[in-house]
C-alpha positions as CSV (number, residue, x, y, z in Angstrom):
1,X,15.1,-15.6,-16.7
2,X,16.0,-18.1,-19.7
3,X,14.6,-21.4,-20.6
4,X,16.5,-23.5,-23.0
5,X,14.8,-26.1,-24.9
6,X,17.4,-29.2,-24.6
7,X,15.9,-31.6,-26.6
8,X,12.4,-32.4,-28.6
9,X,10.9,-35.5,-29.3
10,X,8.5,-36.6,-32.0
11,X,7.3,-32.9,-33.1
12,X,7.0,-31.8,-36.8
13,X,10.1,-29.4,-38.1
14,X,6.9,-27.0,-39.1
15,X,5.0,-26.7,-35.7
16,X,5.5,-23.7,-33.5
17,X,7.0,-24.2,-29.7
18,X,5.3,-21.5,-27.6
19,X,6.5,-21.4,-24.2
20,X,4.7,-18.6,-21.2
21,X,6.2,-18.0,-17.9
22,X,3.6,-15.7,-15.7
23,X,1.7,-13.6,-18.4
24,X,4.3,-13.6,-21.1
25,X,4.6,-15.9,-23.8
26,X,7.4,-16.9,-26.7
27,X,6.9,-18.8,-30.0
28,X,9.4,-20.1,-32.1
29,X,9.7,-22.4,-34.5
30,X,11.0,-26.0,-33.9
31,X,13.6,-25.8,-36.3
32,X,15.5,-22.5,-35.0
33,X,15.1,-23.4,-31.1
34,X,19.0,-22.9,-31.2
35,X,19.1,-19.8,-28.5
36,X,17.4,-20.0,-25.1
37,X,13.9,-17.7,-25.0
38,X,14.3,-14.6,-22.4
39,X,11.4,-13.3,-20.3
40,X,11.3,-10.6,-18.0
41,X,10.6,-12.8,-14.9
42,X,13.3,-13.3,-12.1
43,X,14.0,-16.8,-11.8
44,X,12.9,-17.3,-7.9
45,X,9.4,-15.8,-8.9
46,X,8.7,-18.6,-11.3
47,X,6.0,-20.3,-10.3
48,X,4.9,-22.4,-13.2
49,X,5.9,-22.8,-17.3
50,X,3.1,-23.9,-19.6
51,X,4.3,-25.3,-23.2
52,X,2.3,-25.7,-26.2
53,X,3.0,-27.0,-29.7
54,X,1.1,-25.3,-32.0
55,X,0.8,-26.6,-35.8
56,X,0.6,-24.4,-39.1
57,X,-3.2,-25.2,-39.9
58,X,-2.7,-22.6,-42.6
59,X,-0.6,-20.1,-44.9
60,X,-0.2,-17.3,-47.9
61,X,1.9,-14.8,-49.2
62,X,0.9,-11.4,-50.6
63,X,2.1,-8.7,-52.4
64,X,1.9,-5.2,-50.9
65,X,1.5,-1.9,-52.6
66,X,1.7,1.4,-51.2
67,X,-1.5,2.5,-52.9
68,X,-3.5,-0.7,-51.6
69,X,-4.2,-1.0,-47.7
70,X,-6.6,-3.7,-47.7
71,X,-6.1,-7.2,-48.3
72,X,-7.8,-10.3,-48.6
73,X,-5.8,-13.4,-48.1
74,X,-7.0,-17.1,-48.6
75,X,-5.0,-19.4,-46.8
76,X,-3.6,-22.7,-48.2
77,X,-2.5,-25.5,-46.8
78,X,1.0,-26.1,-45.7
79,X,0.8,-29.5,-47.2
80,X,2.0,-30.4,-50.7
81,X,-1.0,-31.3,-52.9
82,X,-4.0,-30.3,-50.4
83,X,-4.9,-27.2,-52.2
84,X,-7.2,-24.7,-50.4
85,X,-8.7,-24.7,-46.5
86,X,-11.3,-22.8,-47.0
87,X,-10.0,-19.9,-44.3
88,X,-9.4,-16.3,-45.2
89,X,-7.8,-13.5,-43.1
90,X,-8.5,-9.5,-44.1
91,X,-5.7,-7.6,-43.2
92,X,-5.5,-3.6,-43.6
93,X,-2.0,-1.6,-43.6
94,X,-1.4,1.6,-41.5
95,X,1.0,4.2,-40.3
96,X,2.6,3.8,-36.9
97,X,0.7,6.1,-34.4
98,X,2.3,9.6,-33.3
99,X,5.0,8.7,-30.9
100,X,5.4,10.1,-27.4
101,X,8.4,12.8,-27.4
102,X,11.2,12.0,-24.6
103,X,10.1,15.4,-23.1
104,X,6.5,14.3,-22.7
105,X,7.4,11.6,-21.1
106,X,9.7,13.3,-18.7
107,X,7.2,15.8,-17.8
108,X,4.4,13.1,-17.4
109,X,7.3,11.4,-14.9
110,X,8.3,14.2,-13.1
111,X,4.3,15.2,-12.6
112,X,4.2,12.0,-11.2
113,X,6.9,12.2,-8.9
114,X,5.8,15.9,-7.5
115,X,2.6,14.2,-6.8
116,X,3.8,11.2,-5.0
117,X,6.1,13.7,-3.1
118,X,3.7,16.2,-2.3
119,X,1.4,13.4,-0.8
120,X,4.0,12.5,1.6
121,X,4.6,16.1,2.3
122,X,0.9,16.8,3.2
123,X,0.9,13.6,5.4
124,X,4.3,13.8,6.7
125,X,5.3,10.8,5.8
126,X,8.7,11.5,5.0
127,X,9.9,12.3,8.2
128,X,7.4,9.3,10.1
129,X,9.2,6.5,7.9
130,X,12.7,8.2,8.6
131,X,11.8,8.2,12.4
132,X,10.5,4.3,12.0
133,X,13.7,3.2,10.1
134,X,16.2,4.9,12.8
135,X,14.2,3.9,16.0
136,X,14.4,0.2,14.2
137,X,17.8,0.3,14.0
138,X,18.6,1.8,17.5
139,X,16.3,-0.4,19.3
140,X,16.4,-3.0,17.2
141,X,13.3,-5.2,19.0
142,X,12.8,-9.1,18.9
143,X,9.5,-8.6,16.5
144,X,9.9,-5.3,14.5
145,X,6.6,-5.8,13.0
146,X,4.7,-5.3,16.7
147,X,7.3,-2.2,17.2
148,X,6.0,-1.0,14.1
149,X,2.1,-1.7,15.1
150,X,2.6,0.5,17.9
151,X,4.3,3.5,16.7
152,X,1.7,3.7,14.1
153,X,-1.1,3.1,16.2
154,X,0.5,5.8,18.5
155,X,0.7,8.1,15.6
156,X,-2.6,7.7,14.9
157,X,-3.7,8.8,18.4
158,X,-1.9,11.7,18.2
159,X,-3.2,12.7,14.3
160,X,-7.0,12.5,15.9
161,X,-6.4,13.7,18.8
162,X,-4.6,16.8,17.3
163,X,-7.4,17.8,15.9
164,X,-9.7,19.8,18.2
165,X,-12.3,17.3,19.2
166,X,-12.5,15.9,22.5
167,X,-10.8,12.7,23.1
168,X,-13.4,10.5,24.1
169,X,-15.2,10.8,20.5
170,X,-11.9,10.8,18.7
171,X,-11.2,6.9,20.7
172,X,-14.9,5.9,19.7
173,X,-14.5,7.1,16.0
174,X,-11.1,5.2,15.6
175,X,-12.1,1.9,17.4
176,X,-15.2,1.6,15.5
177,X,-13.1,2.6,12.2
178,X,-10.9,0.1,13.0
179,X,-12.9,-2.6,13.5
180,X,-14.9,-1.8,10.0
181,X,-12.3,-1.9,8.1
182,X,-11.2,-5.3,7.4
183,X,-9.8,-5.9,4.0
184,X,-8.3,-8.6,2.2
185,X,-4.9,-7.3,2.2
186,X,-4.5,-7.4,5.8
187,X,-4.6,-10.5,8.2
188,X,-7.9,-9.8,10.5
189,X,-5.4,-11.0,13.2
190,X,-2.9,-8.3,12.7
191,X,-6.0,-5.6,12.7
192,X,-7.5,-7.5,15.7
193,X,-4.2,-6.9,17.6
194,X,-3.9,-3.5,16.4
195,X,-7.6,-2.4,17.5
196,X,-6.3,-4.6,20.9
197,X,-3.4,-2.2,21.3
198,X,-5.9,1.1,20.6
199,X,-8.3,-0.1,23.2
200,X,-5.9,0.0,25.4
201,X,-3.8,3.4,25.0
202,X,-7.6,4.7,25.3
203,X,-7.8,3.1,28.3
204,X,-5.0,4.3,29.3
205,X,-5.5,8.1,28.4
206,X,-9.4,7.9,29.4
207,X,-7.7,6.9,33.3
208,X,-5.1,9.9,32.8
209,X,-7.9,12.6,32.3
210,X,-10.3,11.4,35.1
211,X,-7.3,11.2,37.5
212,X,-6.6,14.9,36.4
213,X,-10.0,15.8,37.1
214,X,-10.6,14.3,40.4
215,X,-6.8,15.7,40.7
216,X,-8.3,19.2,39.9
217,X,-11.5,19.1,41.9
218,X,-9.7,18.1,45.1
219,X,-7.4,21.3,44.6
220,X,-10.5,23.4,44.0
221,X,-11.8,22.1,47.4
222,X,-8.8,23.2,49.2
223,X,-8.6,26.6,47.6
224,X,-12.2,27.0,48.7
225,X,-10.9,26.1,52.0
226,X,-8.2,27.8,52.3
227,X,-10.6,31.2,51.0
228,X,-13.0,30.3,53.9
229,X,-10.2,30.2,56.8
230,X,-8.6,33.3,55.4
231,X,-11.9,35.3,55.6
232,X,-12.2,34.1,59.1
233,X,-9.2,35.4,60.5
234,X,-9.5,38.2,58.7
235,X,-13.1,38.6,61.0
236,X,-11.4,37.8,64.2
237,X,-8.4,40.1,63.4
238,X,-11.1,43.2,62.9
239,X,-12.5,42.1,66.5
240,X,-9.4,41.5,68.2
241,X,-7.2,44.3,66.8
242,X,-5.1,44.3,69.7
243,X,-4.7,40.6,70.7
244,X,-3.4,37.6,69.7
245,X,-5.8,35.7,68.0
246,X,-6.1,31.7,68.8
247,X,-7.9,29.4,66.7
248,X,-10.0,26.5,67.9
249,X,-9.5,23.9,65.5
250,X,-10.7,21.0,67.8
């Protein structure tokens, strides 16, 4: 963004304008504030512009020479006929420091990038955020951030659950997780519905595997039945080899 200083009222030609948007600032004297001041803030992120007038409380001039790097500079003041102020600055002259070659920096930016890529790799990611993006914009539902909620929450489930401890502990351990973990960042709200939307897929998968088990015991029952009344016709077919055989199931 820009911001153009139209007009100035009662402030000396010699005084320094300094004007900061966000965390940068730009001074310029009052008597060349002919071209707007640029800062690297977008124009609908501009919260706030704090101006100062700062006034030359001091100056000097020095000679430099190549065999002298440290200087001592008393400061006069930049009124005619005042003389001394009584400040002092020490200054001392250097060489730039080494600069970065481009192919430093390009290997430094590609390491970077390998990282951030093998992270989503590792995690898979890639492929979760692609799958979140297209189911978006096929279903396209009335609050995308709930849709969202819920196939991350289910991804979670399936992550823990995926790895080789029963499911039971797995719920515990994320329920308790999630209700620990309560940061700053995130609305307790939003977390309190997401832990909401856990406790009930466990629910949910905790009534699944006791159905399956009473499921399984009642078909255990009938095999054992079905072994029993096979061994006893087997019995009455050894005593009656010859005859029908009629069962009393009264």
């Amino acid at each position: 963004m820009e911001v153009e200083v139209l007009r100035h009222n009662g402030i000396p030609e010699s005084s320094i304008l300094s004007i900061r948007v966000g965390s940068t600032r730009r001074q310029v004297h009052v008597s060349q504030l002919d071209r707007p001041l640029k800062f690297p803030t977008k124009l609908e992120e501009c919260s706030s512009v704090k101006v100062e007038i700062l006034d030359v409380a001091g100056t000097a001039r020095v000679s430099c020479s190549p065999s002298t790097s440290e200087y001592s500079i008393p400061l006069e003041s930049p009124l005619e006929g005042e003389g001394s102020t009584g400040m002092e600055v020490g200054i001392r002259l250097g060489g730039a420091g080494a600069e970065v070659s481009p192919g430093a920096v390009e290997e430094a930016e590609k390491k970077k990038e390998d990282d951030a890529k093998s992270y989503l790799e590792k995690h898979g990611l890639t492929s979760f955020m692609q799958f979140l993006i297209q189911s978006l914009m096929k279903d396209k539902p009335e609050d995308p951030y709930k849709f969202l909620q819920r196939q991350v929450t289910k991804k979670m489930m399936i992550t823990e659950l995926s790895s080789g401890v029963s499911a039971d502990q797995k719920l515990e351990e994320m329920l308790t997780k999630l209700s620990s973990e309560v940061t700053d960042c995130v609305p307790v709200e939003q977390l309190q519905d997401l832990q909401k939307q856990a406790e009930e897929v466990g629910d949910q998968l905790r009534k699944d595997n006791k159905e399956l088990r009473e499921t399984l015991d009642l078909l255990k029952g009938r095999y054992r039945s079905l072994l029993v009344e096979n061994s006893e016709l087997a019995q009455q077919a050894r005593l009656h080899p010859a005859g029908g055989i009629v069962l009393d199931r009264s």
